[in-house]
C-alpha positions in Angstrom: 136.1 -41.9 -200.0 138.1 -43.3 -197.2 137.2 -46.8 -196.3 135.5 -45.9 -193.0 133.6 -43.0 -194.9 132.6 -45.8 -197.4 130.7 -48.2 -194.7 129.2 -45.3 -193.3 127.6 -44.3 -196.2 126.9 -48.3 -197.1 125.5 -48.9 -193.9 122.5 -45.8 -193.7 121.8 -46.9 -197.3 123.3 -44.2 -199.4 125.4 -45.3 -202.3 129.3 -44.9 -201.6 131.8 -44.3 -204.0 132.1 -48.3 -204.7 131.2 -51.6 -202.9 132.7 -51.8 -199.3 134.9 -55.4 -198.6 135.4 -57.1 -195.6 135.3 -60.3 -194.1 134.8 -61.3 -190.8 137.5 -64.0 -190.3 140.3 -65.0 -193.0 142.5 -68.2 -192.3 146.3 -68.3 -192.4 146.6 -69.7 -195.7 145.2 -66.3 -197.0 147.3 -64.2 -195.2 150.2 -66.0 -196.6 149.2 -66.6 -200.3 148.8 -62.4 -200.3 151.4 -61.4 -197.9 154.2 -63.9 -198.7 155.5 -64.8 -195.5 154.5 -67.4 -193.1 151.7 -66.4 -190.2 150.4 -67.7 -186.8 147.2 -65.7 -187.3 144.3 -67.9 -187.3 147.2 -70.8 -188.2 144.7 -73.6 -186.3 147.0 -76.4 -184.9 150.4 -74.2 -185.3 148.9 -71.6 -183.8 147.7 -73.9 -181.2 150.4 -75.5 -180.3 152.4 -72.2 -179.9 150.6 -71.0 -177.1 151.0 -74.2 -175.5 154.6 -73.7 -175.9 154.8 -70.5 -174.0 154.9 -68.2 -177.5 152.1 -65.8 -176.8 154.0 -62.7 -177.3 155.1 -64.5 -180.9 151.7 -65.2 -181.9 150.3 -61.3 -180.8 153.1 -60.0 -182.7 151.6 -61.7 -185.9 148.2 -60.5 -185.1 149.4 -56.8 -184.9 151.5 -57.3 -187.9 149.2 -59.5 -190.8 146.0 -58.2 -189.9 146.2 -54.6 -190.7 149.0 -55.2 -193.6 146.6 -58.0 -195.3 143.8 -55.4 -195.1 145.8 -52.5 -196.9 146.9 -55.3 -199.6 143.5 -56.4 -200.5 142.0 -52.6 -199.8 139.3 -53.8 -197.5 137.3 -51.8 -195.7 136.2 -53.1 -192.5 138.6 -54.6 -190.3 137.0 -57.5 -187.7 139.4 -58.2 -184.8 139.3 -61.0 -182.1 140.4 -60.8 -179.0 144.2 -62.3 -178.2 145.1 -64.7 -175.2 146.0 -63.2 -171.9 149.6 -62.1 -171.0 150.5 -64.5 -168.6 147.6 -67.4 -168.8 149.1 -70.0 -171.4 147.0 -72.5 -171.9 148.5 -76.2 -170.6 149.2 -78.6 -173.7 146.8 -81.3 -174.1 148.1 -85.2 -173.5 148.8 -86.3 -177.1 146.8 -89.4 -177.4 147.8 -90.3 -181.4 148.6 -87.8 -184.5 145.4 -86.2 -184.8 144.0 -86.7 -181.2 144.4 -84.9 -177.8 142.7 -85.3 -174.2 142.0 -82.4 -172.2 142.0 -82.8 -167.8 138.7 -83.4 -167.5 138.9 -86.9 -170.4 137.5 -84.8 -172.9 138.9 -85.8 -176.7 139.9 -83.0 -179.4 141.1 -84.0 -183.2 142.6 -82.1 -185.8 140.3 -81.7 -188.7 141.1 -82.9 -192.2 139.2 -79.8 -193.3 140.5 -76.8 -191.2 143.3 -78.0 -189.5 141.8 -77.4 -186.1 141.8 -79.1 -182.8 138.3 -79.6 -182.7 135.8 -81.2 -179.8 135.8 -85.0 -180.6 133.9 -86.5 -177.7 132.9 -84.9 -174.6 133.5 -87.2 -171.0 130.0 -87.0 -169.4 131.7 -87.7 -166.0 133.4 -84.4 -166.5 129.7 -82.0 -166.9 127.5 -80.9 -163.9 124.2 -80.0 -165.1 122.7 -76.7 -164.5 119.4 -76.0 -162.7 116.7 -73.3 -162.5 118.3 -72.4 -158.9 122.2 -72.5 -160.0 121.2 -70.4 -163.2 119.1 -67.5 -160.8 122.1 -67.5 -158.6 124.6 -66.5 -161.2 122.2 -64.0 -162.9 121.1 -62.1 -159.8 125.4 -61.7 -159.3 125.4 -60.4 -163.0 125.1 -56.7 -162.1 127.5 -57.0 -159.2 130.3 -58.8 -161.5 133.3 -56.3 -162.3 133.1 -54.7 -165.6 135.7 -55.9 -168.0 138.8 -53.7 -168.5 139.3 -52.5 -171.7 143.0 -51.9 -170.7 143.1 -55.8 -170.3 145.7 -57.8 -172.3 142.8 -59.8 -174.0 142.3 -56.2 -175.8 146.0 -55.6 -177.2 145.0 -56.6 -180.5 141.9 -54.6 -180.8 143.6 -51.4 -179.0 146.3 -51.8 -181.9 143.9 -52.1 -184.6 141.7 -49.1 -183.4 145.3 -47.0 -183.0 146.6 -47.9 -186.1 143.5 -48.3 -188.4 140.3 -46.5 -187.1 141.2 -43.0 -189.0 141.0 -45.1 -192.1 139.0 -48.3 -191.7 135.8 -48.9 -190.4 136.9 -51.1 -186.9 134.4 -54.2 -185.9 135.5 -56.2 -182.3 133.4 -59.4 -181.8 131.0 -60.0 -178.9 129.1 -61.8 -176.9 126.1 -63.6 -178.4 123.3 -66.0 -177.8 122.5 -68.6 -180.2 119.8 -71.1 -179.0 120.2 -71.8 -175.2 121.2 -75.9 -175.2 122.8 -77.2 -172.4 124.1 -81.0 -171.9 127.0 -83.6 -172.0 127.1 -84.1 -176.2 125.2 -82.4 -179.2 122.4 -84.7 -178.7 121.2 -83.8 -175.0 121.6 -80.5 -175.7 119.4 -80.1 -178.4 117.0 -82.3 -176.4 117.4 -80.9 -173.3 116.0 -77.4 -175.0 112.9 -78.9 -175.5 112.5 -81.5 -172.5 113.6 -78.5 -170.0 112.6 -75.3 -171.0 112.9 -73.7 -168.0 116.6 -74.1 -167.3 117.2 -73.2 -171.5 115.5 -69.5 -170.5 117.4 -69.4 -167.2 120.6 -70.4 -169.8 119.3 -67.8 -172.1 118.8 -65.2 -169.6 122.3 -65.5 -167.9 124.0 -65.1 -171.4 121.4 -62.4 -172.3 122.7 -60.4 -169.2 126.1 -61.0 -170.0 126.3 -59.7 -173.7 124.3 -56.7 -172.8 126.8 -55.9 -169.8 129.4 -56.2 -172.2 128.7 -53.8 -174.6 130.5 -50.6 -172.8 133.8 -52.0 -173.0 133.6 -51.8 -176.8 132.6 -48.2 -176.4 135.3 -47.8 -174.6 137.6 -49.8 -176.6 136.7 -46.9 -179.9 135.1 -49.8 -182.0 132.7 -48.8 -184.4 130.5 -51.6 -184.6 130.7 -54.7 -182.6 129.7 -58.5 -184.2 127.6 -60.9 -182.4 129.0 -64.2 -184.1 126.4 -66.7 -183.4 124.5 -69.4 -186.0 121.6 -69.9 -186.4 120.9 -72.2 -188.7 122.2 -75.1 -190.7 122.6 -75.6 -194.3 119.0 -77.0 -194.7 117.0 -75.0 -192.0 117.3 -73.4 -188.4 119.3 -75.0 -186.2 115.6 -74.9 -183.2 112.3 -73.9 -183.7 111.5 -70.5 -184.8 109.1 -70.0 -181.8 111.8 -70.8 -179.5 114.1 -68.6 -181.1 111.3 -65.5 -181.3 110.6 -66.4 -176.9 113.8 -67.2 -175.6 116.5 -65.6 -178.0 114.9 -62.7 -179.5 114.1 -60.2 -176.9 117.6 -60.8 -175.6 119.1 -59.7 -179.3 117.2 -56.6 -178.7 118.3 -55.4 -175.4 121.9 -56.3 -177.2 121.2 -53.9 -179.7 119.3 -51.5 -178.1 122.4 -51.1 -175.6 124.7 -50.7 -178.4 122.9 -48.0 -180.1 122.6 -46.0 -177.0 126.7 -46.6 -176.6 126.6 -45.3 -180.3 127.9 -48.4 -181.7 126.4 -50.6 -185.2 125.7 -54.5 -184.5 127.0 -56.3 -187.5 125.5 -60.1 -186.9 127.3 -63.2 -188.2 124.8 -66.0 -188.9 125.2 -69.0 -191.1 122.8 -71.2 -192.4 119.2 -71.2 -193.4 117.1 -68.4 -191.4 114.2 -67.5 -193.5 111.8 -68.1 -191.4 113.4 -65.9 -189.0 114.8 -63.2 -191.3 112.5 -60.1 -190.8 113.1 -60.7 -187.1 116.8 -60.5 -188.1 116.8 -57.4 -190.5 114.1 -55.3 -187.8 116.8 -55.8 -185.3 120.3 -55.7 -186.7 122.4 -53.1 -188.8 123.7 -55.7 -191.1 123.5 -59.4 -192.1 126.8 -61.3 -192.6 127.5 -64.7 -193.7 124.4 -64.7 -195.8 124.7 -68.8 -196.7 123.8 -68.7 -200.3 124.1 -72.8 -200.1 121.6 -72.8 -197.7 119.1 -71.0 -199.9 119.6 -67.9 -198.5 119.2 -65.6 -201.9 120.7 -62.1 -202.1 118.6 -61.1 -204.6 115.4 -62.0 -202.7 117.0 -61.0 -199.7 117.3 -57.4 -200.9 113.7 -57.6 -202.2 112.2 -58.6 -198.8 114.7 -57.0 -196.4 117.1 -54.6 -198.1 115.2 -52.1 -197.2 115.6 -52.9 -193.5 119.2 -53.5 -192.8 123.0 -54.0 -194.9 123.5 -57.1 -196.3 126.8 -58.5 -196.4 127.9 -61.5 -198.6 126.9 -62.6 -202.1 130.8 -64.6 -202.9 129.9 -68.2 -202.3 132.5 -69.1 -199.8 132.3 -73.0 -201.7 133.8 -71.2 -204.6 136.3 -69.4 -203.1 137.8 -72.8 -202.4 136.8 -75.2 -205.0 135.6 -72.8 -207.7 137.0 -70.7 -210.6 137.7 -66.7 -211.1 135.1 -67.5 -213.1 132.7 -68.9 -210.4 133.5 -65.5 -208.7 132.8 -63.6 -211.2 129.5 -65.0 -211.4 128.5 -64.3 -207.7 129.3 -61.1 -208.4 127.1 -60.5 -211.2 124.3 -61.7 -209.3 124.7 -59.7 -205.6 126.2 -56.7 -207.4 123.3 -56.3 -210.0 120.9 -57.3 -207.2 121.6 -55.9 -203.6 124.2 -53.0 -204.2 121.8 -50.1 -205.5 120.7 -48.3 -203.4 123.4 -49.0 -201.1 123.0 -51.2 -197.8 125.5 -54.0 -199.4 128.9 -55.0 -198.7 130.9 -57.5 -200.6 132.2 -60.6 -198.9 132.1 -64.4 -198.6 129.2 -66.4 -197.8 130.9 -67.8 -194.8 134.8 -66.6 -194.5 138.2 -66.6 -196.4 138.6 -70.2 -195.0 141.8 -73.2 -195.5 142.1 -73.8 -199.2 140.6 -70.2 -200.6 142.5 -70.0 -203.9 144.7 -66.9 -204.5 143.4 -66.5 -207.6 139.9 -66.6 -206.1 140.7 -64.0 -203.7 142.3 -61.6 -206.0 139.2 -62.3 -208.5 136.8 -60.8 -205.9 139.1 -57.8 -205.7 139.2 -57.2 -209.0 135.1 -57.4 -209.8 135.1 -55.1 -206.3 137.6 -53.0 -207.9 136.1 -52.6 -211.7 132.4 -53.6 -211.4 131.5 -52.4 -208.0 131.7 -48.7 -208.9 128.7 -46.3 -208.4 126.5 -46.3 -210.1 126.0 -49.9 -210.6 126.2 -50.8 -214.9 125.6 -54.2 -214.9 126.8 -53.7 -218.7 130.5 -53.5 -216.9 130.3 -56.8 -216.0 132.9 -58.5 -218.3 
């Protein structure tokens, strides 16, 4: 089977020839420990501070380059693309307050993490935010309908027009989207999370505008000759959901359907990306999308009871814990796949990947392990007895 035939078949729950790979993100370090040659795809702070020095072009030409020949290396399947920069809009460098930290215009403070190497929000300047309201909100959703439609001929598309050229006979092509985690609003992590509960109102209102949005957007994908499109937001942590399941079922929910519904009728699959703990919201998640990625085994979220409870309903994609893809052993690997291959591949409706992504400091050795249990174990049928 090709590798688009093989998702196909994966995802309406027939058995394939052998396991389907992908993952929906994969950090520099990756591409370079396979590829052997330095990258500026997903390269956090170098990639950064290229586009701040006018190298667009530079960092696109990577994209095109790395993405699709990291794919064919590893023989993945699915291929998940971002969108690039625009032609012409490079971002203005930050002020450079000390080694690791950066201040935007508006007094806002950025660091570069120990951990991934990327500018990330430090402190937020609550001078700098202007609070929604009910009547603000109203007035951007009732101009939803009347915004222009994106163009798929846009240069924020290059890399996924490439992709789709170069790669769609082949691989099975995924473009990320729009999504709606829970609808917070406020100066710092605290008020918004407080701000959901205290004013519910203005969290629908939030909810509704971004609702709108991600359901508009869904025919430039068709458009665009995706075959599946990946809404990447969390929700939950690594303990339990991020907000209240009720909230999530009223406010979030409906808005997750009329996503998916949209999709469907554009003939596209809805692949969603969600970390964390999300039992109690699970069933919600398998009735509504084609597959479940980022399945958080840290968090408690179990393949094996996963695929009791709701492999029947949609894919599940995961099962390598992404904690020992960095700090683990082949052997760690082969472990993890012991457990999701005996467990969730037969039948079909799995697909092998990281419990998060192929993140900074994913051992080679890790990476070429998962390969190679893909590669010898993941065969149909499944023989548990293969796994040596």
């Amino acid at each position: 089977m090709l590798p688009r035939e093989r998702v196909i078949a994966t995802l309406e729950h027939r058995e394939p020839d052998r396991i389907p790979w992908g993952e929906h993100y994969v950090d520099y370090n990756v591409f370079e420990d396979i590829l052997g040659r330095k990258t500026l795809v997903h390269a956090k702070m170098d990639e950064t501070i290229a586009l701040w020095e006018g190298r667009r072009d530079e960092v696109v030409a990577d994209y095109k380059r790395d993405i699709p020949d990291l794919h064919r290396a590893l023989e993945m399947d699915i291929v998940c693309v971002p969108v690039v920069p625009r032609a012409g809009e490079d971002p203005e460098p930050m002020e450079k307050v000390d080694d690791e930290t950066y201040r935007d215009k508006k007094g806002n403070l950025y660091r570069v993490s120990i951990a991934t190497h990327r500018l990330m929000p430090y402190w937020r300047n609550p001078e700098a935010y202007v609070a929604p309201t009910v009547e603000s909100l109203q007035a951007e959703i009732d101009a939803v309908d009347s915004e222009p439609l994106e163009d798929p001929d846009d240069s924020k598309w290059e890399l996924v027009r490439h992709v789709v050229r170069e790669m769609k006979g082949t691989h099975y092509i995924v473009a990320f989207s729009r999504d709606l985690s829970f609808p917070t609003f406020g100066p710092n992590d605290t008020e918004e999370w407080m701000n959901l509960l205290l004013y519910p109102d203005i969290a629908r209102k939030v909810a509704e505008l971004a609702g709108k949005r991600m359901v508009r957007q869904v025919e430039v994908f068709a458009k665009l000759g995706v075959d599946a499109i990946m809404p990447p937001g969390d929700l939950g942590s690594s303990t339990n959901m991020l907000a209240s399941p009720k909230i999530y079922r009223e406010m979030v929910l409906p808005w997750h359907r009329a996503h998916v519904a949209e999709a469907h009728r554009h003939g596209l699959m809805v692949l969603k990306h969600c970390c964390g703990h999300v039992w109690p919201v699970v069933q919600d998640l398998a009735e509504t999308y084609d597959a479940y990625e980022g399945i958080q085994a840290s968090g408690g979220m179990d393949i094996k009871r996963l695929k009791e409870e709701v492999g029947a309903k949609t894919t599940l994609w995961g099962g390598i814990w992404h904690e020992h893809i960095i700090m683990g052993t082949p052997e760690d690997i082969r472990a993890d796949a012991r457990h999701a291959f005996q467990h969730a591949a037969p039948g079909g409706g799995y697909i092998m990947g990281s419990s998060h992504s192929l993140a900074v400091g994913a051992k080679r050795e890790n990476v070429l392990e998962m390969k190679r249990c893909r590669d010898e174990w993941g065969v149909y049928p499944i023989r548990p007895e293969r796994f040596v």
